[in-house]
C-alpha positions in Angstrom: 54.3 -4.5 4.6 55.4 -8.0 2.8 58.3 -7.6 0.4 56.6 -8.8 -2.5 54.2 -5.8 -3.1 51.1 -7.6 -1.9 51.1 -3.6 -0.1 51.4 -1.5 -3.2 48.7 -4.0 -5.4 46.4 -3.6 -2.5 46.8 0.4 -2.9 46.4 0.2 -6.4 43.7 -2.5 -6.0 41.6 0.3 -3.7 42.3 2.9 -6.6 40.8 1.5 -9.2 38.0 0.9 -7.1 37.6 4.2 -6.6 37.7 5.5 -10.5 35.4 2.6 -11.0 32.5 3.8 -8.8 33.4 7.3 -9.9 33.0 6.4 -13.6 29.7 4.9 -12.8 28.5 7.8 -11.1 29.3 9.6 -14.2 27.5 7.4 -16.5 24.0 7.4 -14.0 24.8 11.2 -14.2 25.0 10.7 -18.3 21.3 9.6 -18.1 19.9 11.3 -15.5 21.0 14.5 -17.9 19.5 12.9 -20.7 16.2 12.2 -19.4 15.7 15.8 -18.1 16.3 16.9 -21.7 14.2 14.3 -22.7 11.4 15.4 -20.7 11.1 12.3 -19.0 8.8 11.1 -16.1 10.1 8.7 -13.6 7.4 6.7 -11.6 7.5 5.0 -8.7 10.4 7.0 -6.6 10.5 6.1 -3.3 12.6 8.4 -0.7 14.5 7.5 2.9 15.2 10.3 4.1 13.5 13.5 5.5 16.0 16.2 5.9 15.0 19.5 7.1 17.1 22.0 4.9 16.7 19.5 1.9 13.9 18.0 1.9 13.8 14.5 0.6 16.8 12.2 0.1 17.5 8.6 -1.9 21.1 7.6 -3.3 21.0 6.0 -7.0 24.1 4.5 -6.3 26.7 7.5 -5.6 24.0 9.6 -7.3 22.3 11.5 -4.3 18.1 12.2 -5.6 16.7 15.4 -4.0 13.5 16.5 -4.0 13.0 20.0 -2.3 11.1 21.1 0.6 9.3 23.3 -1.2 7.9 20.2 -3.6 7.7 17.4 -0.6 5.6 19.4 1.7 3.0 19.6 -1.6 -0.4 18.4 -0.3 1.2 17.7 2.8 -2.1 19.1 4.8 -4.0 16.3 3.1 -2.0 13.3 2.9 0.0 14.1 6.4 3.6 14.0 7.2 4.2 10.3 7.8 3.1 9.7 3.9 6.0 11.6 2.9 8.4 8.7 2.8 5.6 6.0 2.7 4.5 6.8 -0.9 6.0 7.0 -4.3 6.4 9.9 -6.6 5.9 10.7 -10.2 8.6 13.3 -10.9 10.2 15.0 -13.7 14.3 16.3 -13.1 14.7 19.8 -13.2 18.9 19.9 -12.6 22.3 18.1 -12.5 24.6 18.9 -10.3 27.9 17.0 -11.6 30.0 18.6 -9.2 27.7 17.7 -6.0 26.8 14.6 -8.0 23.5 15.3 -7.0 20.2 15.1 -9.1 17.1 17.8 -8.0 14.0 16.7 -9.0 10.5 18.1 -9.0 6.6 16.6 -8.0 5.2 20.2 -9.2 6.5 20.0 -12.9 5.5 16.4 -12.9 2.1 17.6 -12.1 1.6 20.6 -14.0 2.3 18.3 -16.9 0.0 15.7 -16.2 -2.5 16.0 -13.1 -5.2 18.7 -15.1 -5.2 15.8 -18.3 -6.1 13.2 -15.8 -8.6 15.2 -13.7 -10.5 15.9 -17.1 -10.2 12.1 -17.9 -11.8 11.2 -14.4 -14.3 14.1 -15.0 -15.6 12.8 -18.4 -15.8 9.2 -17.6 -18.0 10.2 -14.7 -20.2 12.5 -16.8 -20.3 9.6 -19.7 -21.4 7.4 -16.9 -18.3 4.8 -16.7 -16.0 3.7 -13.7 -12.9 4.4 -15.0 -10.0 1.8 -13.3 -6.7 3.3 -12.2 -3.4 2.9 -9.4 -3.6 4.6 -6.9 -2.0 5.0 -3.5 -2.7 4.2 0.0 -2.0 6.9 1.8 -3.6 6.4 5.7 -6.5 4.4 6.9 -9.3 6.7 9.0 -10.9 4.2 11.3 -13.6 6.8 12.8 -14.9 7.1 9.5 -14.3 4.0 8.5 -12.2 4.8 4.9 -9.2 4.4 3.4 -7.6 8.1 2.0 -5.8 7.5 -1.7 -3.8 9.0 -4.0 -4.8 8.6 -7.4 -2.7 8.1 -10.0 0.1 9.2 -7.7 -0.5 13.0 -8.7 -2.3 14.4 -5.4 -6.1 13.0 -6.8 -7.6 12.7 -3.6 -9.9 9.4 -3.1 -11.7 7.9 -0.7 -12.1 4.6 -0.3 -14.9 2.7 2.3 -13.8 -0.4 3.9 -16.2 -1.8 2.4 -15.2 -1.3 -0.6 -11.8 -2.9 -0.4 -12.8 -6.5 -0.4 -16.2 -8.5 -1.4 -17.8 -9.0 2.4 -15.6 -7.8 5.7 -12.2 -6.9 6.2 -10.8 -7.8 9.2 -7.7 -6.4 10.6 -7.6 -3.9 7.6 -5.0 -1.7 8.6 -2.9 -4.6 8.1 -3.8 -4.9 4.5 -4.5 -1.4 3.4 -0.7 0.0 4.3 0.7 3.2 3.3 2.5 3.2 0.2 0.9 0.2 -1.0 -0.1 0.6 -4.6 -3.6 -0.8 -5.3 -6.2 -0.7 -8.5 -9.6 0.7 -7.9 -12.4 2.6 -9.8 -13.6 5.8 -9.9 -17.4 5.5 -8.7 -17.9 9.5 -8.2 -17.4 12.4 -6.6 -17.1 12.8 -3.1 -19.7 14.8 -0.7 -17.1 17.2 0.2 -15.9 17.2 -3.8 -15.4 21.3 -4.7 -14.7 22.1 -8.1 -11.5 23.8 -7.0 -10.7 20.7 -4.9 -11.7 17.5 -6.3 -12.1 14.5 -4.5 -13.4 11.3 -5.5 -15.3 8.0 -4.1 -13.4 4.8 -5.2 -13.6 1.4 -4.7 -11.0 -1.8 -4.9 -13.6 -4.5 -4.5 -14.4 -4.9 -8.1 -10.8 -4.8 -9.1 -10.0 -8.0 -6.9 -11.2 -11.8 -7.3 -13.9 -12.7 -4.9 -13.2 -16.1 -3.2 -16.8 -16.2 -2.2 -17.4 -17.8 -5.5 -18.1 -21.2 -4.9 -17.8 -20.9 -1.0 -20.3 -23.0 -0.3 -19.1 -26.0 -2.5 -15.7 -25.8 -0.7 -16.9 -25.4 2.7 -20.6 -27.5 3.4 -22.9 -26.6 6.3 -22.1 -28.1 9.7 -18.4 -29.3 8.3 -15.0 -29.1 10.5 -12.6 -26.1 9.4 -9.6 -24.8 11.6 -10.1 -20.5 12.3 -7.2 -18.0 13.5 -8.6 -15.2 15.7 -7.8 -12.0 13.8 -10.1 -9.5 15.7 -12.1 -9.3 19.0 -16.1 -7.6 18.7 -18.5 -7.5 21.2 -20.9 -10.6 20.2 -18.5 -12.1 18.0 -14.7 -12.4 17.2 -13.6 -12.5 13.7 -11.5 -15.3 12.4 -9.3 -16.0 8.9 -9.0 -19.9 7.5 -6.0 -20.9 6.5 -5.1 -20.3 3.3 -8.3 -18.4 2.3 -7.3 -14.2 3.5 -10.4 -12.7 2.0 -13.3 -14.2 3.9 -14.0 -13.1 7.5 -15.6 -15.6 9.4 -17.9 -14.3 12.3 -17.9 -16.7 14.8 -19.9 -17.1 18.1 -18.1 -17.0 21.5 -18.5 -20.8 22.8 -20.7 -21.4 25.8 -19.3 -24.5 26.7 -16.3 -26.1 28.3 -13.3 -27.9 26.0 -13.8 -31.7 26.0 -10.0 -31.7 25.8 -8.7 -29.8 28.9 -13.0 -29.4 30.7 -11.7 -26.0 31.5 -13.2 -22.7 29.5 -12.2 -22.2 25.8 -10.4 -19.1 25.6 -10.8 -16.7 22.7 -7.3 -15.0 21.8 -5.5 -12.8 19.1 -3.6 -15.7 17.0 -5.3 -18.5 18.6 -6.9 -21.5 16.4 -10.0 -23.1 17.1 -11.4 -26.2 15.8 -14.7 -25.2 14.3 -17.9 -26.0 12.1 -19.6 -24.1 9.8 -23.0 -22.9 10.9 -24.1 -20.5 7.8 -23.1 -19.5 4.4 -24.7 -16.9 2.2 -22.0 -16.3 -0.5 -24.2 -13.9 -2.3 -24.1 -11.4 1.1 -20.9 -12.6 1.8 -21.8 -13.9 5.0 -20.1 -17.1 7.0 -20.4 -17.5 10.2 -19.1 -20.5 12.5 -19.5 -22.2 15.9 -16.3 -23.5 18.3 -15.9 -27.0 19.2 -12.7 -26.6 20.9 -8.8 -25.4 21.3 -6.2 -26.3 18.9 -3.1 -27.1 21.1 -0.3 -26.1 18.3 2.8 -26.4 21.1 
């Protein structure tokens, strides 16, 4: 220790630190109080933890957010486990534990409040004829039927939503795009075949709520010219290619049947691989464009 009390101002330095991020635990504790008396939603919680006695965790700071097992394993056997920390919550808080400086919050109050107003919202704007446009959720992709499961509203409203309904023409490599969590607008279109009136569920769609970059296609891209294509997906007759710069249109394009005139050896058709291309059809209006391979773009 140095004789001129570098020591003890260090000690004290460390202190007051510590009083500091104590008083601002006390103050996020101060509001966290008043919002629960205040009746107050909070959107848009996300979580980071998953512990078994608990349920689920996320620090505010000092401030430790709980919400219970019983609450996070709500809907559970429709959404699935892994969406538990993948989505957000719409909760209201129920208690404030100074002491424990701990915060409990609750998904069922938050719903009992608001989830039956917006189901009778939904219902009447079907009924009246009207696609109503909302958030909602991504919860998993289902690639055997060939839809995306949402949560609308955040508040346990099942939707489902077609893949091809998430874009205007195809969506390659959706599962890419259509991640858990990932907050999205759509519209209500209907009800579901397997709708109950005891269990809603709904038929939605996101490709009305987007831009369609097939407007003007044509003008930007004229029949038989040059354009550079990424391999994003591998079919049977055809691979599926992005151009650069342009992430909504999928190009189909025709595996080549001849040799490179750069190398004379085969062109080789590969995840992540660009080709030198030119366009061979366009039909903006079925969102259709489709291209032939001239040869390998050597990017090393």
């Amino acid at each position: 220790m140095s004789e001129n009390g570098t020591g003890l101002e260090l000690l004290g330095f460390l202190g007051g630190t510590a009083k500091s991020k104590e008083a601002e635990a006390q103050k996020k504790l101060d509001q966290y109080e008043y919002l629960m008396e205040k009746g107050e939603l909070l959107t848009d919680i996300r979580f980071t933890q998953e512990i078994k006695e608990k349920g689920l965790q996320a620090y505010d700071g000092d401030v430790q957010l709980i919400l219970p097992t019983e609450e996070s394993t709500l809907y559970k056997g429709i959404f699935g486990a892994t969406y538990l920390l993948e989505r957000c919550y719409n909760v209201k808080i129920t208690r404030v534990d100074r002491e424990e400086k701990t915060v409990y919050l609750s998904y069922r109050a938050a719903q009992a409040e608001y989830r039956p107003a917006a189901l009778e919202k939904i219902k009447k704007s079907i009924e009246a004829g009207e696609e109503l446009e909302v958030k909602a959720i991504v919860v998993l992709c289902r690639d055997l039927q060939n839809y995306i499961v949402v949560d609308i509203l955040g508040l346990s409203i099942p939707g489902v939503l077609p893949y091809s309904e998430w874009i205007h023409g195809y969506a390659a490599n959706i599962k890419e795009q259509a991640v858990s969590g990932k907050i999205i607008d759509v519209k209500i279109k209907g009800y579901t075949t397997k709708s109950t009136e005891a269990e809603p569920r709904f038929l939605v769609s996101r490709r009305d709520c987007v831009k369609s970059e097939w407007i003007g296609i044509e003008e930007r891209f004229p029949l038989h010219s040059n354009i550079i294509i990424e391999c994003v997906e591998m079919q049977g007759k055809n691979w599926i290619g992005k151009i650069p710069g342009v992430p909504n249109i999928s190009v189909y394009c025709f595996y080549p049947n001849r040799l490179s005139p750069t190398t004379g050896g085969p062109i080789i058709i590969k995840i992540g691989g660009q080709y030198s291309c030119f366009v061979a059809a366009i039909d903006a209006e079925k969102c259709i464009f489709r291209a032939r391979v001239k040869d390998m773009v050597d990017r090393s």
